[in-house]
C-alpha positions as CSV (number, residue, x, y, z in Angstrom):
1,X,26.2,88.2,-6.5
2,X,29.9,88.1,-5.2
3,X,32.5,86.2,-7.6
4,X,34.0,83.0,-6.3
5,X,37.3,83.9,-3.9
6,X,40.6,83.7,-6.1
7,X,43.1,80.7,-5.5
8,X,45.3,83.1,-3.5
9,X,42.2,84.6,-1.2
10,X,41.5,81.0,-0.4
11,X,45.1,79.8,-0.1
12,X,45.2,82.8,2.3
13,X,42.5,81.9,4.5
14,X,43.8,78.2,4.5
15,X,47.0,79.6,6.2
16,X,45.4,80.8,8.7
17,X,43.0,78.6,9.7
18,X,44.5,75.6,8.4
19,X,48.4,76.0,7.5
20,X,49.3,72.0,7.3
21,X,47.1,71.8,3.8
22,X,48.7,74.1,2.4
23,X,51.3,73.0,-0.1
24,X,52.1,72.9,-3.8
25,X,50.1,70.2,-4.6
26,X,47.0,72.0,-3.0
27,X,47.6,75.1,-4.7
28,X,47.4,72.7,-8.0
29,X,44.1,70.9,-7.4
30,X,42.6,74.4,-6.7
31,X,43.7,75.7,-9.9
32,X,42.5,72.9,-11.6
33,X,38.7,72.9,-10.2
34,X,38.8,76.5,-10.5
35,X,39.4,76.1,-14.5
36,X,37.7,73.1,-14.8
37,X,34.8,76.0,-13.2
38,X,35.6,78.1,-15.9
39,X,36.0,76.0,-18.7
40,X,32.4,74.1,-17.5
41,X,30.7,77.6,-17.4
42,X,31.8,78.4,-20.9
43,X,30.9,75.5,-22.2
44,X,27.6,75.5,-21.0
45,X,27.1,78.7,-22.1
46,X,28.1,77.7,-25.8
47,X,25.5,74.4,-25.7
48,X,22.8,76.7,-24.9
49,X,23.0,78.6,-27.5
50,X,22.0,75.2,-29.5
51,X,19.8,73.6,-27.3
52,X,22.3,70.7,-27.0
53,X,23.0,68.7,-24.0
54,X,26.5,68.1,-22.7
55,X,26.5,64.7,-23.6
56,X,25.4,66.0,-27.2
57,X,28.1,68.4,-26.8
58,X,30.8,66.0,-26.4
59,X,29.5,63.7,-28.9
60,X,29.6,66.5,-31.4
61,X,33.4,67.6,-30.5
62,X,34.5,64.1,-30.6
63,X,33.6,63.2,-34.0
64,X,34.6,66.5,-35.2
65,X,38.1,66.2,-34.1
66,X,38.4,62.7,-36.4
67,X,39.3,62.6,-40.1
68,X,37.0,62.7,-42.6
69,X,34.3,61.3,-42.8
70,X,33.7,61.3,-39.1
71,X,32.1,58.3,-38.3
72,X,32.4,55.5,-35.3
73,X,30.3,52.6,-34.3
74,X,28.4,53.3,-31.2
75,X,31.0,51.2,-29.0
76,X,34.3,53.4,-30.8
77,X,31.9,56.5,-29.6
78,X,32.2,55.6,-26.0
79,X,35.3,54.5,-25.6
80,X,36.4,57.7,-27.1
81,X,34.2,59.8,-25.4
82,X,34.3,61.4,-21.6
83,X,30.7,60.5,-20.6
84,X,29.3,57.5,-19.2
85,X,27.7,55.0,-21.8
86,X,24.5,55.9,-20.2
87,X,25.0,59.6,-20.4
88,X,25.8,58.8,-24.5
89,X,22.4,56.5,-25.0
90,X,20.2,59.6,-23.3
């Protein structure tokens, strides 16, 4: 399977076919869904390793990063958290 096209392969073909998008801003918001691509991929590939779920994932990271001894009420947890409430009760 073919990789995905770089930033500048699409910012390329964008210039041709569609020159007024192009612009600092876009070349931005490509870079950051490409990472976000690569960052997501990585991740995933880290969870599976043990069999967690993303939202298991992110509640592990979060209470890792606090002081010891780690702990929030369920309501701290999502409000510190970057899933939805009902992504955190699955």
């Amino acid at each position: 399977m073919r990789q995905k096209l770089t930033i500048r392969e699409i910012l390329d073909r964008m210039k041709t076919t569609w020159p007024e998008m192009l612009s600092t801003e876009t070349e931005a918001v490509l870079a950051v869904i490409r990472l976000n691509d690569i960052v997501a991929e990585n991740t995933n590939k880290i969870i599976a390793e043990f069999d967690l779920t993303p939202a298991a994932f992110e509640v592990l990271v979060t209470l890792r990063s606090l002081p010891e001894p780690r702990q929030l009420t369920p309501s701290e947890l999502y409000r510190s958290i970057l899933i939805t409430s009902g992504g955190m009760t699955k």
